[in-house]
Each structure stands twice: as C-alpha cells, then as structure tokens.
N, C-alpha and C positions, 0 to 999 in steps of 0.2 A: 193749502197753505198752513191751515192748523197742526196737518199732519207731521210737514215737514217741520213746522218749529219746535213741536213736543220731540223732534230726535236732537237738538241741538241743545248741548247741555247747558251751556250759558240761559238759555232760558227758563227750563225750569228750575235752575240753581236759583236766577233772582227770582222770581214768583217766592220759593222757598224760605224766601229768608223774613217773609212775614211770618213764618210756624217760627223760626231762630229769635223773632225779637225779645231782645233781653237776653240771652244767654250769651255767660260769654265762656273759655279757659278758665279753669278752677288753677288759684294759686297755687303749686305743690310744695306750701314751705313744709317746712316738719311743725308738727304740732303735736297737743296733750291730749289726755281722752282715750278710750278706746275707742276704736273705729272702724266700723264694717264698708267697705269699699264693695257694692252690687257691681255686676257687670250682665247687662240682657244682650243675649246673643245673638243672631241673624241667622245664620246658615251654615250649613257645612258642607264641603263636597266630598266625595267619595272616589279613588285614584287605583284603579288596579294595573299588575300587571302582566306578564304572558300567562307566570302560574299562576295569577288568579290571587296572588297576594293585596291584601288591600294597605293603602295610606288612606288615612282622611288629613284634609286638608279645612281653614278657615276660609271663608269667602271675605273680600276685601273691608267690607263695614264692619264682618266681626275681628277683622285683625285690625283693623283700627280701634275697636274696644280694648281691646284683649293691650293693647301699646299702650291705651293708658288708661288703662288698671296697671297696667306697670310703672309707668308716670307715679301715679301719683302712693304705690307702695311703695316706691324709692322714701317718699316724705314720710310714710304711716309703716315704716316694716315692721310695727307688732297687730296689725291693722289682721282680721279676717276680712277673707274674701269670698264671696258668694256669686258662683258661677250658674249662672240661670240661662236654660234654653232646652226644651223636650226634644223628642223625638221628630224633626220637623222634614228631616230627609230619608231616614230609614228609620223604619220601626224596631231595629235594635240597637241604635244609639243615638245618643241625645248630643247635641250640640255643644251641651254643658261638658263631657266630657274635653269632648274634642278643644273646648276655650282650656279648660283645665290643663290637659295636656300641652299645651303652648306656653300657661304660663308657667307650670315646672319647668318647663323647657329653658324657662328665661329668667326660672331664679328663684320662683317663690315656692317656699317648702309644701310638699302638699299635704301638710298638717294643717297649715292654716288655709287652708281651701276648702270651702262647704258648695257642696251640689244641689241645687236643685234643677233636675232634670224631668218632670213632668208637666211641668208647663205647655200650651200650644199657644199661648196668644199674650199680649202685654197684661191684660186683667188675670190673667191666670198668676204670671207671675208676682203682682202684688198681691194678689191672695196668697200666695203660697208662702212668701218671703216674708209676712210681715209677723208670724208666728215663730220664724225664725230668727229675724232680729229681738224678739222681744226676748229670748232665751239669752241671746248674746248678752245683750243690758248695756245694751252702746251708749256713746256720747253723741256720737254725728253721725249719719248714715249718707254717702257720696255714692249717688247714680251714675253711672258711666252706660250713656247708648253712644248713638248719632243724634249729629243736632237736630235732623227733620224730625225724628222720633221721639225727643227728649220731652216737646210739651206733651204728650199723650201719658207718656209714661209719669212724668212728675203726676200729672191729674191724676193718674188709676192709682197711684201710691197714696196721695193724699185721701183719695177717697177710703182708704181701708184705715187711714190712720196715722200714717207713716210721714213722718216730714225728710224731706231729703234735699241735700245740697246735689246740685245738678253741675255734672264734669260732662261739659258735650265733648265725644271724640273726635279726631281733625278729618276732615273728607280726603280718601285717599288719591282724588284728582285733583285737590289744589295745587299742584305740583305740577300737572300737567303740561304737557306744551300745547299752545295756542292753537291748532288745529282742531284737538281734541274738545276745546271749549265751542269751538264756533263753526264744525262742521256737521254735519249730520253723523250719528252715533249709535250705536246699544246703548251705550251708557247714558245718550242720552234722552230715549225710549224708558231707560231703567229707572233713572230719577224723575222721569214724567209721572212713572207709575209709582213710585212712594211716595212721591209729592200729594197723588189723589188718595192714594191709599189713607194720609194721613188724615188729610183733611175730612173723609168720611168718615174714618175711626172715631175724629175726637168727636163729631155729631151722633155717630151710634152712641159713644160710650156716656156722652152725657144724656142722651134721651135714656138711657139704661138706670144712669144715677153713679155710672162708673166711673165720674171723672168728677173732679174739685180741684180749679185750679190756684186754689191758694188753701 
C-alpha cells in the first residue's frame, strides 16, 4: 500500500507542502537597487541524433527555474544573473551552461549572465556563489529553485552569509489533468524521492552546520 501511494503524485505533493510552508510567488514589480537574480539548476539531458549530433535539453524543474528567472528579469532587466549547476550529467558540461543557453535564448544578453559551473550539490553552490555576489555589491539577492528545494537552499545560503529573497518556481504538473494527480505515476515515484531527498538533506546539512534557517 505504501508502495502504491508513493507513485501517486497527489500524495507526495501534500506531504510536501510542509518543506513549502511559508513561501510564497515573489512579486515581480520593477524595483531600485542592483540585483543579482541566482538560479540552482537541476538537470540536464543530453538528445542525439543519427550522426551523432548532440542537443542538450533542460529537464522540467530546471525549465521551470530558468521561466522565472525570466519572470522576474522582465521587473530587474539591469539585474545580473547567476546560473549555477556543475557537471551533474556529463563530465564536460555543466548544467549552468545549458540554463544559460535557454535564457539567451529567451532574451537575456549574455553579458549579464555569470556562471557558475562547478558545483555538485546545494552547499557547494552557496560556497561558491557567495564570493561572487560579494564582488557584484548587490542590494537584494532573489533565489530562484523549486519550492521543495527552496528551504534547503535559503538555509545553506544563510549559513555562508548570504541573505536571500526566495522566488520558488511554479511545479511544472500543476497544470496537469486529474489522472496524472491521482493515478499511479513516475512522476509520482519522482516527487516521492525529492520529497525524501529533501528532508534528509536539510538533517545532514544542519548536523554539518550547513544550514541556518533564518
């Protein structure tokens, strides 16, 4: 029985939404300031074809970052942007690229787009990033994950330092038709296992001293 309802997305969506509480949609009005917009990546896949040409493509959580990082540069367009995500699926390209290349794609010059691409895990990325906002000399720094992910992240960031406004991205099945919520699934197998994932991160990361959540 357990089996069967860790595939049924509607369940580990709610379970979920006690990692969500408190966040909500970052207003994207325009505002003053300079402003460094992060974006932590997820995944990328890799598409070839007969001659062995390759696409990489985003996988659906990081194309829901990657939309709004785009959201909310519509409000900040002098805003840098900081694409973070290592090498997670081939060891010669980073994920960061791959968000990078999506959001040229979608408008934003890639002068204002900074890389960091050696990261493997969410503590990596706030070590790495917070040496690089401090060069920027921002006014506001706005995280952009997924909401399941978003408290792990705000914590590893606060712990280096870094105070951030938190933009959770929208789940790209709330849209869904009703089958897909309430029938057995991958995806819902998939959110089973970020669900746990998450919740054992934030208990490693604070036995670590990796997390502060405020």
């Amino acid at each position: 029985m357990g089996f069967a309802l860790s595939s049924v997305y509607a369940v580990p969506y709610a379970a979920s939404r006690l990692l969500v509480w408190g966040y909500q949609p970052v207003d994207a009005s325009p505002g003053y300031g300079r402003t460094a917009i992060v974006v932590l990546g997820s995944a990328d896949h890799i598409v070839m074809n007969w001659d062995h040409e390759t696409l990489w493509t985003l996988d659906l959580p990081a194309a829901a970052r990657v939309w709004e990082a785009m959201r909310l540069y519509r409000a900040y367009p002098d805003a840098w942007v900081i694409s973070s995500g290592g090498r997670i699926v081939s060891p010669t390209r980073a994920t960061a690229i791959t968000m990078r290349d999506a959001m040229v794609g979608l408008g934003v010059p890639a002068s204002q787009i900074l890389l960091e691409d050696q990261s493997m895990s969410t503590r990596d990325q706030a070590v790495l990033i917070a040496p690089m906002l401090r060069v920027l000399h921002t006014d506001r720094v706005i995280l952009v994950t997924g909401d399941i992910h978003m408290r792990r992240s705000v914590g590893a960031f606060h712990a280096v330092g870094v105070s951030v406004i938190p933009a959770i991205a929208r789940d790209p099945l709330l849209s869904a038709s009703w089958p897909k919520w309430v029938l057995p699934s991958p995806e819902g197998f998939a959110l089973t296992e970020r669900v746990a994932h998450e919740v054992a991160g934030i208990g490693y990361y604070a036995a670590r001293g990796w997390f502060r959540p405020y």
